[in-house]
Each structure stands twice: as C-alpha cells, then as structure tokens.
N, C-alpha and C positions, 0 to 999 in steps of 0.2 A: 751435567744434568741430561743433556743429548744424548751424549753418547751409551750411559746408564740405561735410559729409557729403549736404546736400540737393544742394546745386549738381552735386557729381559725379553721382547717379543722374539727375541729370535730363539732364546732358551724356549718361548713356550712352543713355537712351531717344533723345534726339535723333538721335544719331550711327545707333544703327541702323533710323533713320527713315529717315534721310538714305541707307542704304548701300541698305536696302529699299524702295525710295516702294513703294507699293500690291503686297505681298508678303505674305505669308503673315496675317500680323496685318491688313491693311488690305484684303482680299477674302476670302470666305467662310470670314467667321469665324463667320458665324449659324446656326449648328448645333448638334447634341449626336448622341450616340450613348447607347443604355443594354443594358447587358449584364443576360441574365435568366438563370434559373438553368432547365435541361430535367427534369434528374435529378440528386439527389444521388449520391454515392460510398458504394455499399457496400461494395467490399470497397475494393482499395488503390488502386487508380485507375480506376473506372470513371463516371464521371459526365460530365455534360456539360451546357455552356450554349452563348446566343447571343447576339445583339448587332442591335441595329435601328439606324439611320439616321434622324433626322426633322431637321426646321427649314426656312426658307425657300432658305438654301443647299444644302440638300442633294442637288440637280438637277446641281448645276453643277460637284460631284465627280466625276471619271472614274478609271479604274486603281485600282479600292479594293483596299486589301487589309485581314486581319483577322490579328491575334495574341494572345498572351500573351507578356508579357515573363517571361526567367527569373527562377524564385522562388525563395525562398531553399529549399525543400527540392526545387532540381532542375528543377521542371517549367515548360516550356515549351513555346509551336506557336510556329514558324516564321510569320513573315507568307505568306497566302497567299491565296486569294481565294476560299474557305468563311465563311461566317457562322456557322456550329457548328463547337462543338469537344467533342471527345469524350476518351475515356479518362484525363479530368482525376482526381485525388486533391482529397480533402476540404482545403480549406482555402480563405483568400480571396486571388485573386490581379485586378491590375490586369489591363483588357482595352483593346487599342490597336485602331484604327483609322488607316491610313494610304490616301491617295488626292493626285491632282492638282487643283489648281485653274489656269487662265489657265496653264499651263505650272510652277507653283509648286508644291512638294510642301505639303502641310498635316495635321494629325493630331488627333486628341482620344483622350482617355482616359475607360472608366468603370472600373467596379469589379463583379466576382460573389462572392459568397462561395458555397460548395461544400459543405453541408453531408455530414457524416460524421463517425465517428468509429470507422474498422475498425482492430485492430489483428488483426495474424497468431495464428495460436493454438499456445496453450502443451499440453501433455500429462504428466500425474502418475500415475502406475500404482503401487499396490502388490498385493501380495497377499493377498487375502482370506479363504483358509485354503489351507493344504499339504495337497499330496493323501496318500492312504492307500496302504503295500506294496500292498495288492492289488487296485485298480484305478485309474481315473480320477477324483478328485474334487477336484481343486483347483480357485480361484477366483482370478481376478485383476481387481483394481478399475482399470476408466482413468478419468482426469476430465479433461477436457479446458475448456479457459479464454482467455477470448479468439474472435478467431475469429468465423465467423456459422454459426451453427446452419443445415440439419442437418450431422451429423458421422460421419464413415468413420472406425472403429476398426480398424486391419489389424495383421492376426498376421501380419508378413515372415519372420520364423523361430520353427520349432518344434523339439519334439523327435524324432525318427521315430515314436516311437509315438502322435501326435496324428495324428487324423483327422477333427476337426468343422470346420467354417466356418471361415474365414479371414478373414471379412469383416463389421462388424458397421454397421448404420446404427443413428442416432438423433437426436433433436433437443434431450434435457437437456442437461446438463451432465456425466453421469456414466454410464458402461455398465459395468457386472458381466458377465463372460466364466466357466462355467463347463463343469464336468467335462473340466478339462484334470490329464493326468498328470504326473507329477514331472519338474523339467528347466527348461530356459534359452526365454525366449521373447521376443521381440524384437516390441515394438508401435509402430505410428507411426499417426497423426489425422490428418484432411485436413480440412478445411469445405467451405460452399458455395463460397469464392472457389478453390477449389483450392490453397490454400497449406497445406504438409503441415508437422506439427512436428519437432523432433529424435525419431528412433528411442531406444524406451527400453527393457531390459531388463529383464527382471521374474523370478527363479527363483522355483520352486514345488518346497519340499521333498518330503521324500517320510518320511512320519509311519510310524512301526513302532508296531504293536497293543500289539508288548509295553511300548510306555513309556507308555500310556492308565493314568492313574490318575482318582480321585473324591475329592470333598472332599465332607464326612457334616455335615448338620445336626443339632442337639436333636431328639431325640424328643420329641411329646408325646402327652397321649392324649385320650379325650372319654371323660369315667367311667371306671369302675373298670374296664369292660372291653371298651375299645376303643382302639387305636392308631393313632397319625397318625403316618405317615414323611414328612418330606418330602422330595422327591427330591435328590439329592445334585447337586451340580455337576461338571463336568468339570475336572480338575486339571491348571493349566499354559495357558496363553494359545492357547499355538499348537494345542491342543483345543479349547478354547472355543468354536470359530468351527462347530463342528459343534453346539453343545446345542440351535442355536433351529428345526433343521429334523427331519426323520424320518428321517437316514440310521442314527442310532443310537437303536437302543428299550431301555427297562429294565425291568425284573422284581424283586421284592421276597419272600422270604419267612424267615420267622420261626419257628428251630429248627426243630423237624420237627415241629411240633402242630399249625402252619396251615398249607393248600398253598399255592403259589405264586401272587401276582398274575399277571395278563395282560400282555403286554410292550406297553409304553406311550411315549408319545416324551416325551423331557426337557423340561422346560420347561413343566408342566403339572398336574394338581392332584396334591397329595400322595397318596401309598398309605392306605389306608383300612382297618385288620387289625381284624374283626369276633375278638374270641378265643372260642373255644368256651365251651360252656354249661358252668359250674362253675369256669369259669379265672378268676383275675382280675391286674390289675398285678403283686401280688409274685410272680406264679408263672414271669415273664417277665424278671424283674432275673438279670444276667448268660447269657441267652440268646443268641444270636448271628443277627443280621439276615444273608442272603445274598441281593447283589444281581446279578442275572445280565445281563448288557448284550450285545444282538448287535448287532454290526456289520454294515454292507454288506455286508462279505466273507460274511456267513454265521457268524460264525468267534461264539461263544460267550466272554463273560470273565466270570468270579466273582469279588465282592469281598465283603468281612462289614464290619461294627460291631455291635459290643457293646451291649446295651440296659445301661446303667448303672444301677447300686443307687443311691437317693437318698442325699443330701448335702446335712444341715441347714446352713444359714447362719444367722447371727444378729449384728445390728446394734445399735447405740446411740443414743438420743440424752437427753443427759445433760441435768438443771438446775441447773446451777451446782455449790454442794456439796451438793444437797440432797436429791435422788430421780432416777431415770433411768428411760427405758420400754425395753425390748428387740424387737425386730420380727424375724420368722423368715420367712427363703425357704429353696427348696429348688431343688436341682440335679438334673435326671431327674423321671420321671412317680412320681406319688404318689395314690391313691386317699383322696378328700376322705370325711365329714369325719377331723381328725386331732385327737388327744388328748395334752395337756402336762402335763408336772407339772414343778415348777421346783423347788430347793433354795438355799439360801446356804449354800455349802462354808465362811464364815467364821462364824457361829451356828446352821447347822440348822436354820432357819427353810424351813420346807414351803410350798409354794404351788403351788394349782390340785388337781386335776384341772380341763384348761380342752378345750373343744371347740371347733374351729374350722376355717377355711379353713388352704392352706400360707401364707399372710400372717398371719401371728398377734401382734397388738401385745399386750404384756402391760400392766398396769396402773403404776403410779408405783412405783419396788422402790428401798430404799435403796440409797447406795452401795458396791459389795461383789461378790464373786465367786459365781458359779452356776454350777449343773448343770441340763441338760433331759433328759429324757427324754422320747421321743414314740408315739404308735403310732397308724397308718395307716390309714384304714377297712376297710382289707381283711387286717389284723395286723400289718404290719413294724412292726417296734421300730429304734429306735435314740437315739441320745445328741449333746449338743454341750457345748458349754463358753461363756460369756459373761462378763461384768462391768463396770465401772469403777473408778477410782482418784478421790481427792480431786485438785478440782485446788491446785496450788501456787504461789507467783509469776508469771511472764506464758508465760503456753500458747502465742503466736503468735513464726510465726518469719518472717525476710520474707528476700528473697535478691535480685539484680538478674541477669537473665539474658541471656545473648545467644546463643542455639539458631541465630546463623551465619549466619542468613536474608536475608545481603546488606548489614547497614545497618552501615554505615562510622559508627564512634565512637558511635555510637548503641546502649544494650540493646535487648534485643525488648521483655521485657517486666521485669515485678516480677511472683513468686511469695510470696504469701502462703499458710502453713499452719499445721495446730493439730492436735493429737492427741489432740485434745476434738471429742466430734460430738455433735451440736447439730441441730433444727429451727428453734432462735429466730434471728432474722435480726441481723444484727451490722450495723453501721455503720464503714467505710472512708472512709477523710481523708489527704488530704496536709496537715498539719500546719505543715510548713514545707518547702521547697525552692525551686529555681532559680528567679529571678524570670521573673516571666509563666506557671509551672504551678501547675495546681489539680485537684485530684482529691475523688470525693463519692459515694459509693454506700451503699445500705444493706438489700442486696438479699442479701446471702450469707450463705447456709446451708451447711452439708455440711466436709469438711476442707480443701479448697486453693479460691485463687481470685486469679486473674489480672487485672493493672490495664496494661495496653498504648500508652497514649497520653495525652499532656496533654485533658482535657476543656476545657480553654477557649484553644486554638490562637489565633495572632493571624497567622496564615502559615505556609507551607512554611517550615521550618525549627524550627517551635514546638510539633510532633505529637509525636513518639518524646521517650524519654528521654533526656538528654544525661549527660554527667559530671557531677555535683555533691554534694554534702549533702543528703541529705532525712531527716524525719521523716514516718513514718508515726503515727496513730493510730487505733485500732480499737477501739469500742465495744460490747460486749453487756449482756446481762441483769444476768450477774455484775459488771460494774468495766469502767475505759477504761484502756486499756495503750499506751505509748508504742516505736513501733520503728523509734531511729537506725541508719540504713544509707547508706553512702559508695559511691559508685560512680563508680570508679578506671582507670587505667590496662588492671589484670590484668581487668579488665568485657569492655574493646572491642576490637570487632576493627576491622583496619585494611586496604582491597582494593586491589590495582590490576588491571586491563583493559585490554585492547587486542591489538590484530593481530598475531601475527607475522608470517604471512605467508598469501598466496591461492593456491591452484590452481587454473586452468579446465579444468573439463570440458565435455564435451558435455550433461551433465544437469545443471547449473549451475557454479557457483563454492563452490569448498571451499574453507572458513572453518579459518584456526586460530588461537585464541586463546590468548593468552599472558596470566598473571594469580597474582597470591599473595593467601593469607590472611594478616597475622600478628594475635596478640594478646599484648599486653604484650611485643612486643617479640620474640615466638617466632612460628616460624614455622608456620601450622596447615593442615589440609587443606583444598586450593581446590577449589571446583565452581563453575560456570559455568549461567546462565540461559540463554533466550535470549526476547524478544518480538517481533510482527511491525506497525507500525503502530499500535503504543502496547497492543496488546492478547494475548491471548494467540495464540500460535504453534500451529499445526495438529501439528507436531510436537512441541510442546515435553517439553522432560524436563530432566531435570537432566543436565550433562554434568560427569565428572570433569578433572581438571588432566591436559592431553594430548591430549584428545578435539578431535576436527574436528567440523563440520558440512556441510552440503551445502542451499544456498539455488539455488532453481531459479524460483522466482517473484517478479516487481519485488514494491519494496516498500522498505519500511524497517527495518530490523532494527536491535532496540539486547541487544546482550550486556552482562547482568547479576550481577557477580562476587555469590559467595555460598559459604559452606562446606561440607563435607563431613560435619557435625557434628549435619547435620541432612536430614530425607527431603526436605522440604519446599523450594518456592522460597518467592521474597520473601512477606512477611508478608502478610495482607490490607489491613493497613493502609496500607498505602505501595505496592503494585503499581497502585493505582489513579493513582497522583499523576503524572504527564507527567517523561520522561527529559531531560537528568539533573535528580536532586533531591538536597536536601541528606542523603540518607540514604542511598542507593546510588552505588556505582561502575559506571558504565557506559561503553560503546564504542555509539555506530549509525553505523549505515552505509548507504547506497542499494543496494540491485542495482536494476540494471537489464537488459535485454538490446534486442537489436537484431535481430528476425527477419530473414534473409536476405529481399530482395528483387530485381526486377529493375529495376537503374538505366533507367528511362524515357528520362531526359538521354542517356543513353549506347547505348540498344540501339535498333535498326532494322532494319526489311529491306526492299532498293531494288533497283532492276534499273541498272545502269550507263548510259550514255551508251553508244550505240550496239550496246547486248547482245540477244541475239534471245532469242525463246521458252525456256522452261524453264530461263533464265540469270539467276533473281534469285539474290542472296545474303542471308544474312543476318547480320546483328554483333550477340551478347550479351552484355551484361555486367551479374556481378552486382554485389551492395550489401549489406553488412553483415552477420548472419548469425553464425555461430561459427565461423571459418575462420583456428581458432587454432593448427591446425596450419603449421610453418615446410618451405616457401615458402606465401605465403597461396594458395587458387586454391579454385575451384569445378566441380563438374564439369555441363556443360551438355548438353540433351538436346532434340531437334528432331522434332516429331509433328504430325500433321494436326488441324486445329481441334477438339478434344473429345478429343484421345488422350493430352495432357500426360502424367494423373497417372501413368497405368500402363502405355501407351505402346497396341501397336508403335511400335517412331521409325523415322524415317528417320534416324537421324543421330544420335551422340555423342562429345563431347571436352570436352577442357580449355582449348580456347580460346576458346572463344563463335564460332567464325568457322565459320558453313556455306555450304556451296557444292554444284553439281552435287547438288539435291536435285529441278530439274524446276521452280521456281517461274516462276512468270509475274507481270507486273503486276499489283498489284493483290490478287490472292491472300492469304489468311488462313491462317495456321501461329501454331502453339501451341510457347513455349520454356517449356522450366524450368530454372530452375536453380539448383542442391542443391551445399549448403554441404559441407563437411568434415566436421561432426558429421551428415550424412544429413538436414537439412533441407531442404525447399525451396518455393518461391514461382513461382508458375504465370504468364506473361500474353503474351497474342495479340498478333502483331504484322504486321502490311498490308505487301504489299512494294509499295515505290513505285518508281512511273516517276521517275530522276531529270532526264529531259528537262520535266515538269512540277512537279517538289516542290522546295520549300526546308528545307535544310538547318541555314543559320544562324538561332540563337537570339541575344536579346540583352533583357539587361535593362531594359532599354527603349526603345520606338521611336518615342516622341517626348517626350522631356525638355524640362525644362526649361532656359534658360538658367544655365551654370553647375555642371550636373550632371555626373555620372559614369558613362559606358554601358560595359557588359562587353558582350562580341561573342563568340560560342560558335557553333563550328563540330560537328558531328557528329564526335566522336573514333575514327578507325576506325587499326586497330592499322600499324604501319611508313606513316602516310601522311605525308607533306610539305604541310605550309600558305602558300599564298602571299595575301596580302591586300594589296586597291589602298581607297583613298578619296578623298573628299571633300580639297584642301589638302593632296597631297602624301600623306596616310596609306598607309603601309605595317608590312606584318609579316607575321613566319613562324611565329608560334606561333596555335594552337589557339583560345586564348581571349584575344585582344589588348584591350585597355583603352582608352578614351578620355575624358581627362579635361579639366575645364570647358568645357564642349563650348558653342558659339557658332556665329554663324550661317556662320562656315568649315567647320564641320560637318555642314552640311544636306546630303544628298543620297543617293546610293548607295553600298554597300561591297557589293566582290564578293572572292569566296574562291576559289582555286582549289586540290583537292584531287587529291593526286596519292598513289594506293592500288595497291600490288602486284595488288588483285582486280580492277579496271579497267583495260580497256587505254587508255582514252581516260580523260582528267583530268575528273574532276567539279566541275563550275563553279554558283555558286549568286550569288545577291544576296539582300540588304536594303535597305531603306531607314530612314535616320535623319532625321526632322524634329524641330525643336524651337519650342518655346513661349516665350513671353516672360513675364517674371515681371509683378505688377502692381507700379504705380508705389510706393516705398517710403511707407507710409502717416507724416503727419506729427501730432503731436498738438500741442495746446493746453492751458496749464495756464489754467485761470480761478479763484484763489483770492478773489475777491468775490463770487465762488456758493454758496449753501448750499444743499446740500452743495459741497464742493470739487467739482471736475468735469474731466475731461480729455476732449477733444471733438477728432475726427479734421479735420482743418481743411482736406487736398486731396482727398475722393470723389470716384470714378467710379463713373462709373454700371455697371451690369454684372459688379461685383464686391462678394465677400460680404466682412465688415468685422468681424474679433471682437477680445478683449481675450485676452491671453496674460498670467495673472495666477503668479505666483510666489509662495508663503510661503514662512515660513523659524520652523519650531517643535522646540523640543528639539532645539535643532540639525541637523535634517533639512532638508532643503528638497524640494517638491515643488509642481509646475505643475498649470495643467487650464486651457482656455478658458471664455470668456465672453461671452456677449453684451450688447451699448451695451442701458443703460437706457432710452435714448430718442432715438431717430435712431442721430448716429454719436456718444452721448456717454455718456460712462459716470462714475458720481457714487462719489467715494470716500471712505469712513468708516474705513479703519483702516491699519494700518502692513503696505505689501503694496508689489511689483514689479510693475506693468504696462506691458506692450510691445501697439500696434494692431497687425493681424496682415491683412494685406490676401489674397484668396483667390480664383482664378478657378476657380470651379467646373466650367468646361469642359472645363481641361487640368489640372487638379489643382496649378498651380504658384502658388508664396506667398511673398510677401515678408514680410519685419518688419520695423514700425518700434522708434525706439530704446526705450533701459529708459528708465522712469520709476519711482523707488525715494522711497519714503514713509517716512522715519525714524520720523517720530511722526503721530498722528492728526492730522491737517492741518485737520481742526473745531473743534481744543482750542483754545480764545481764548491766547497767548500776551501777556505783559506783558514791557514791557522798558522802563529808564528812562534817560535820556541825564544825563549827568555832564562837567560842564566845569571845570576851575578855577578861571574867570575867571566871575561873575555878571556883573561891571559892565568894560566893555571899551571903551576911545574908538578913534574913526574912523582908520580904517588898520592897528591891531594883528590878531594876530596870535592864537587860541585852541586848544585840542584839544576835541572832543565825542566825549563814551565811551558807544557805547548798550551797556547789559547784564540780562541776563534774556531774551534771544531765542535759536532754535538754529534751525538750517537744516532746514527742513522736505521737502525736495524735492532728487532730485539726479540729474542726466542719465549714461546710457550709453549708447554705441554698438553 
C-alpha cells in the first residue's frame, strides 16, 4: 500500500514535468515577496500594508501585479498593479503576488497581519434624576461602550421647551447631560470612526413638590444642653438624586425657644441647637423639631418630628441557674449622670441607689423579677421592668431553613436559638449527619446563630445542606444538650428555568423567562435572578414570575431561579461558584449584536466604460446591523468627504444605487448607511475609472495544486455575469467556483458585466497561477536505534521539513507540529501518531506524508517465546512454531 502510494505521486510530478519542461516550477522560481504592515486598523477598515519584491529572479518578472485573496470576513483587492493597499480591516490576510516570466505566468504568497481590534460602539442612557413642576432640572446619563474615543453625544429630539446644546463632546466613557425639562428625548453617539449607535430614548419625569417627603434620624445630644439633629434624608429614590447637590437647602428649628438654623444644603454636617441658658434635655421631650426646606422654585416646605421622652431598655445575661447581671440602654437623649434603684418584685429585696452612665451593668442579682426606677441628671424619672426565669430541660431549639434563595434541594441554612441570654460562649457541633459533613464552632453568644455550610467540603456539590439526619450538639457553661432534626421533603424547594420566548428591539433583546418554585410538592412564589459574565449585573434586581428583561450589551447572561419568599438573591455562599452548580437552577445565554456596517466586498464607486465627466456612480451596501424590521433594508445617504454624519447630502434612498451626483474619476464621497433601528456605519469610497480597475476578487491567485479558488465579481444590483477561462471555463453567476485546480487552470479569467447603469458592458480580468506541492515526504522506521527514530529518507533541498504529531488523551485527540530532532530525524519515546509534513515556504503549499501510529512505547524491550510441538523432528517432516508475548508496535496510514 506504501510503496503503491509512492509510485503514483511520483508519476504525477513526472507527468507534469513532462507537460511543463522549464515552466513556471523550472524558471524564476528564486524569489520571495514579503508583505509589511504601514498602519494598523483603527476603526473598521482603515489600515494598510505593502509588499516588496527581492531574490536573484526578481528582474526577470514583468506584468506584476499585487492582491489580497478574499477572506473569510469579506475583504479583498482585486489584483492590480499598486504595491499598497489600503482600507484593510484588522485581521491577517494572505498577500499574492502575480507577474510573467519567459511568456509563463508565475506567483508567490506572503502573509500580513493587520493589527486592530475596533469594534462599533454601543450607547446606554438612563436618567439621572427627574426634573421638578417648576423648572428645568433633570439629568440624563449616556455611557457609551465600544467604539474609539473621542465621542459625540446628540440630543436628535427633544421636548419644545428644551433649549440648551444638542451636541455634547468627550473622551470618557460617560457624559451627564443636565438641566433638561420633563419629556421624551432621543439620544444617539458617534466616535472618532464615525459610526453612530442605535438612537435611544430616555424620558425625564416631571417631580410635583407636593410628593417631597423626608426620612428623620435619632436625635442626640452633647450634655445636658445641647442638640445634635442630623439632617434628614430625602424620601423615595426618585428625590434622592437631588440630596448631594445645593438645589435644595434645609433649616431646623426647635419649638419656639430657639430660632431658626441658617438654610444649609443636604448632605452635610448635622444642626447644632446651643438650648438657652437654664434649659436643659427634659425641657425639650415632646417638643416639635420644624424643618423648612426651599426649593429651586423658591417655593418653602415645612415638615416636624417630635423630640422623644426617653425609653429605658433593659437586657440580660444569665448564669446558668445561678445569678444574672442586667445592662440598661436608653432610646432618645438623656442627660448623664443617671440614678437606679432596683427591687425584686418576688421578696423585696432593694438595691442601689446606683450612679452611672445610660449603659449601666448591674452587679450579679439572683434569679427573679425586677423593678427600676431611674432619674436623669437633669430630673426625669421614669421606670422598667426586667428579670429571668430558672432554666429547665434543653433551652435550644434548631430548625432547617430554606429563605428561597435559589438553591434547588438544598436548605439555606440551620437556625439555632435559646431564650436564655448569655455572654458565655457556647460551643456548636454536627454530631452526626450526612457523610462527608462537619461542623465546629464556639464563638456564640447572644440568642440565635446561623451555621450555612459544610466546614470541610470536598467539592461543589459538598458546601450547602442536603436532605438527611443530623444531630446537633451544643455546649455551655451549664450542661451539653443534644438536637435531632430531619430535613425532609416539606425543607426544599425545587426550580425550573428557562426561555420562553425573545423579542428584538432596537435597544436590545427582551428576555422572558418562564420558571416555577415548588416545595413539598406545592407550588410556591417564583422570582428570577439575573447575572452578567459570572458576576453581578449593572441592573440586577430581583425579578417576579412574569417579568421581562431587556439586555443591550454582548455578554453572557445566566438567569437564576429563586423565590419570592425572600428580598434577597442567591446566598453568599454559592453566588460565587461558576453556572450551573449543584445548587442553583439556571438558564445562560450569549447576546451578542452585529453593528450595521458597510459591506467593503460589496460597495464601490466607478465611472463606466466610456462615461464622461461628472458620470461616476456609486453602489452601497450594507451589512448586519438591526434591520429586524420585515422587508430587511437600510436606508443610504451620499455626502461630500467629511459631511457623512450630519450631512448636507447629495443624495438619499433605499437602494444604495447613486447616480447623476457630478462624480468624476477618482474623486472621494462619504456613504453612510443607517440600519432600521437608526444606526449607522460611516466609510469613503474612490470612484474608479473602470477602463483601469479590477473588479474581480478571488480567494486566491496562486493555489496550490489541488486547491479550491472562489472567483467574486463586484455584485451590482439587475447585472448579468458572463465568465470565459482557462480549459473551456464558463459561467453566469457572480461568484463561480473552481475546484482541484491543475495546471489546465493556469491563466486568465475574464468577466463580463452587463449593469442597467452602463451603457457599455464592464469587462475585467484576473489571473490564476498555481504552485506545485512538495514532493510527498517518505519516512523510515529504524527500530535498532535508541531511541526508536523515524528519519525522512527523500529531502530536498529548499523545502522546510516538520513532524505533524497527533495524541489521543481522555478520549480527545489533538495535533501541533514539530520539529526533526536532528537533521530530518525525529526520535520517538511514547505512544503518538506522526505524519512528515513537507513545506515550501515560498508559496505556502504542503504536502503530507503517511500516519505512523505508535500503539505502545516502541523502547519498551518486548519478550516473546516460540512454542513448537515437535522438540525432536527427523529430515523432511513437517512442524508448527508459535511465537507469543509480542504485539505490534507500529502501523501504517495513508
């Protein structure tokens, strides 16, 4: 089968020796070409490189011409006889060279890559506060994303009564637009390259004075007589957005015995009430604070709170059965120091007079009920009530909870609590439960405390609590108490997620997800997460069952089922863990988008074959974009080089096709053209003489033997294609195909284009050369080498020689090249697929030779013994010999 396989590629070198004596391969082939890079691509296509000529042949090339083959996102030059090419997009694309030798066409390939990385830019506006009935104060935020700095924020519509700037520049990422008045306002972005985003919407309410309320902090004071107000906040969000500036100032005063503060803006240090000489704290309980707040408008508003009478509190912490200390705080301002006296309402036992701060720990009091009475430094009296009880049997109670937070069969947490309070610290234990948990703390004071996750995880899936038997135990000062608790069925909740359907709009894609809670089997109230690239969402909130969303920026989004049963999204403990996890039910999904641009491949502007002055045309078309309205179309717009974005035009429609605009050869005009949702994508286009330009592109224009060339003529709308070549070649379509191309396909293809906008037929050429592969590389196995060794055994000279290595792990398989360890030989130590891989680095074209596949380590010494029946056998019989203990180390493919 080897050897078979040699003989034919060397019959076919031969044969097309034989059809070529001293042809393409066999004169000036001593060359190279190397393409260099001028300019990268900043925005979507503007870069450009070039291409040099050297080597000993290189004199003796005439007719050169220069291209790009098309690439897979479109772009292409026509062969032509420029050494630069320009308005290339960022990426790396092959670069041809074609020219004559002796009468023979001949060609090489290099390679540029084009660095860039522009993408069009995106636009997010919301509003940053609602303005006020009585004049202009609203705010609207744009952020703009993507794109290249700097950036034109435009206000296209307003409301009548706006009259500031329409036009804002910058170069962050984000511009604030204010003192606009209430109403509808329509913004759209441009950048440097001139590609403008979807038009977005933004309304600005319109806020009434009379729904301004305030939310009232604690009073406190400094001494017995002086008050600290701190200033109140604005109540309700959609106020909020006014506390951090100075369009609203506030005022403070206190009954009518002190006058009024100075009006001061929000957000700044509290009111400071000096009380007159002989006043002090208790003269001021149940007084009434009035706070007066002007507005922009001018416009005055009064609100009060009440200065509150103090309110003792009194806490516990108990020792076991034996004594207990009580601790007093107080609610409202209270002039220090203050005086106690304590009773036990169950024997009458008196205690204190005590002097102290409003934090007042009393001494170790048996167990048993109380009365306090207190009085104030400055006289108020008043009373409370305190005590404990004995404790009885086990005081702790434990419960398994699931507060809904997303996690499928899983509780959130375990609540432990006791109605014994305590500063001595207790000790927590998982006891016994589900194998692989453990739990160990001994840090808890106070009445509840919460134990959320396995302490000794051995993987996702081993964190949260599952369904099982557990025992807790819990130790303090008093005794260790045991608490069995099952958690069951009626514990978990159970999620599903998923899409039910999208909407596209012009400001993204509306989400609506479809999803249930149950637990035990009931059905409970569902809410919905959402996260963006594993982290949190710039919008995120909770959403109820029903609820859409609206995603406008690529990305990945994973919607997170959770319940209603709770404020909160997913836990802390598991938001962090990568989607999906064994605890959450989730959906993600991609968005992506596709900013409108101008198809490059497809738009042009040329002057006809025999068209005079001012008779160029031009053909646009666009490319991708939001143009989801049915029939798809764009609308196109024709302007003098620098007038795209905003015009004057000469010229607009819907079919890209201008005409009778005055062009001349040569001349520079600026298209745009703007999608269905109001985007649009800027770029210049040269009208060309078509008695000098070529029109057809092709994927490549000098292949190699065996290849597949696509042939692409300029698409211009109602034309007729007629294509002649090389052997017969014809065809009427646009973009004809020619496949395993050989040396019947060397030569010229010409197109003739026949366009309602020309009276005379536009006629163009190319040329196809092709290359010959190198000779199929053969190898050698030499297993008397150590190492084993495969050594390529027919080189030429002039060709580069590598190893095409194969593995095959976890069932994967995956390749990479390799270079011979020493010459053309390469030494092999483990169980692997090598094929020689022969390369002309000239023309880019490469042969391979066959697989060589390595079952086992082919160094491992193998033993194997031979078995016959016969030991002893006379002259002319007849035996069998069995060798066993050997396997096949080595095996050939084509």
């Amino acid at each position: 089968m080897i050897s078979g396989e040699k003989i034919r590629v060397g019959l076919w070198s031969f044969i097309l020796m034989m059809v070529l004596p001293g042809t393409l391969w066999a004169q000036c082939n001593n060359w190279t070409i190397s393409a260099h890079l001028i300019a990268a691509s900043s925005c979507a296509g503007n870069g450009s490189s070039g291409v040099t000529i050297s080597g000993p042949d290189a004199a003796n090339i005439t007719n050169l011409q220069y291209g790009i083959p098309l690439s897979a996102n479109g772009f292409s030059v026509p062969l032509n006889n420029s050494s630069t090419f320009s308005n290339i997009p960022a990426g790396a694309y092959p670069v041809s060279v074609v020219g004559t030798c002796s009468g023979n066409f001949v060609g090489k390939t290099s390679r540029v890559v084009i660095p860039g990385s522009y993408t069009p830019p995106g636009l997010t506006a919301s509003v940053g506060r609602n303005s006020i009935n009585c004049g202009a104060f609203g705010q609207i935020y744009g952020s703009v994303y993507d794109g290249k700095p700097p950036y034109s924020l435009k206000i296209i519509s307003a409301p009548a009564s706006y009259s500031g700037p329409v036009v804002f520049n910058f170069s962050s990422s984000g511009y604030g637009i204010g003192n606009l008045p209430s109403g509808n306002y329509v913004l759209q972005a441009t950048d440097y390259c001139n590609n403008g985003t979807v038009p977005l919407t933004v309304t600005i309410g319109d806020l009434d004075l009379s729904t301004f309320q305030l939310n009232y902090s604690d009073i406190q004071s400094l001494g017995c007589d002086t008050l600290i107000i701190t200033k109140p906040d604005m109540r309700n969000t959609i106020w909020q957005s006014y506390q951090s500036d100075t369009l609203f100032k506030i005022s403070a005063q206190v009954g009518s015995i002190t006058p009024a503060t100075v009006f001061t803006n929000f957000n700044t240090q509290p009111f400071i009430i000096n009380l007159p000489p002989g006043k002090t704290l208790k003269d001021y309980y149940g007084q009434v604070i009035t706070y007066s707040v002007k507005s922009p408008c001018g416009t005055i508003m009064r609100f009060t709170q009440t200065i509150p009478f103090p309110a003792i509190a009194i806490s516990t912490d108990q020792n076991c059965n034996i004594n207990f200390k009580g601790f007093t705080s107080f609610t409202g301002v209270v002039c220090t120091p203050v005086t106690y006296s304590m009773t036990n309402t169950d024997n009458g036992t008196h205690y204190g007079p005590y002097i102290s701060g409003v934090n007042f720990p009393t001494s170790n009091l048996p167990i048993g009920n109380y009365s306090l009475s207190y009085t104030t430094g400055d006289g108020y009296s008043g009373t409370g009530q305190f005590g404990t009880t004995p404790i009885t049997g086990n005081p702790y109670h434990v419960s398994a909870v699931n507060k809904g937070t997303g996690l499928n069969n899983y509780i959130t947490e375990f609540d432990f609590y006791t109605s014994i309070s305590t500063s001595a610290r207790r000790t927590i234990e998982l006891f016994s439960g589900p194998a692989g948990y453990s739990y160990s703390d001994n840090i808890w004071v106070g009445n509840l405390y919460i134990a959320t996750s396995n302490q000794t995880p051995t993987g996702i899936g081993k964190v949260g609590f599952p369904a099982g038997n557990y025992v807790w135990k819990i130790t303090d000062p008093c005794g260790t108490y045991l608490l069995p608790i099952t958690v069951g069925p009626a514990d978990l909740y159970q999620y599903t997620i998923g899409i039910g359907h999208t909407r596209q709009a012009c400001e993204g894609l509306w989400i609506f997800p479809t999803g249930t809670a149950t637990s035990n089997g009931q059905n409970m109230p569902f809410r919905f997460d959402v996260s963006k690239n594993g982290g949190a969402w710039s919008n995120s909130t909770l959403y109820n069952a029903g609820d859409s969303f609206l995603v406008s920026t690529p990305g990945v989004y994973t919607i997170i089922a959770t319940s209603a049963d709770y404020s909160q999204s997913i836990d802390s403990n598991y938001d962090a863990l990568p989607y999906p996890n064994s605890y959450t039910v989730s959906y993600a999904f991609t968005y992506s988008s596709s900013p409108v641009t101008v198809d490059l491949d497809n738009s042009q502007g040329f002057l006809c074959k025999g068209g005079g002055p001012g008779q160029g045309l031009i053909y646009v078309k666009g490319k991708a974009g939001m143009p989801y309205l049915a029939p798809v179309h764009y609308n196109y717009y024709l302007a003098q080089q620098g007038n795209a974005v905003n015009g004057p035009y000469l010229a607009t429609n819907t079919t890209g096709i201008f005409t009778n605009f005055g062009g001349n050869a040569n001349d520079m005009y600026d298209v745009k053209v703007q999608d269905s949702c109001g985007a649009f994508a800027v770029q210049t286009l040269k009208i060309l003489d078509l008695q000098h330009t070529r029109l057809i592109s092709s994927s490549s224009y000098t292949p190699c033997v065996g290849a597949t060339v696509n042939l692409t003529a300029i698409e211009l709308p109602g034309a007729t294609y007629s294509w002649t070549g090389p052997g017969g070649f014809t065809s009427s379509v646009w973009n004809p195909v020619i496949t395993n191309v050989g040396m019947q396909n060397i030569g010229i293809y010409r197109v003739t284009v026949i366009t309602p906008q020309c009276m005379l037929p536009i006629t163009d050429s190319t040329i196809i050369t092709a290359n010959a592969n190198p000779p199929k590389p053969v190898a050698s196995l030499d297993c008397n080498h150590d190492p084993v060794t495969l050594t390529i055994t027919n080189p030429v000279a002039g060709y580069k020689y590598q190893w095409y290595a194969s593995l095959f792990e976890y069932g994967d398989s995956y390749g990479y090249f390799e270079p011979s360890d020493t010459g053309y030989t390469k030494y092999i130590y483990d169980i692997i697929d090598y094929r020689p891989v022969a390369s002309d680095t000239g023309t880019g074209c490469t042969t391979y030779g066959d697989s060589i596949f390595f079952s086992v380590n082919p160094n491992l010494p193998l033993h194997a013994s031979v078995y016959s029946p016969h030991l002893s056998i006379c002259p002319g019989d007849t035996t069998i010999l069995l060798a066993q203990g050997a396997t096949e180390m080595a095996s050939y493919q084509r």
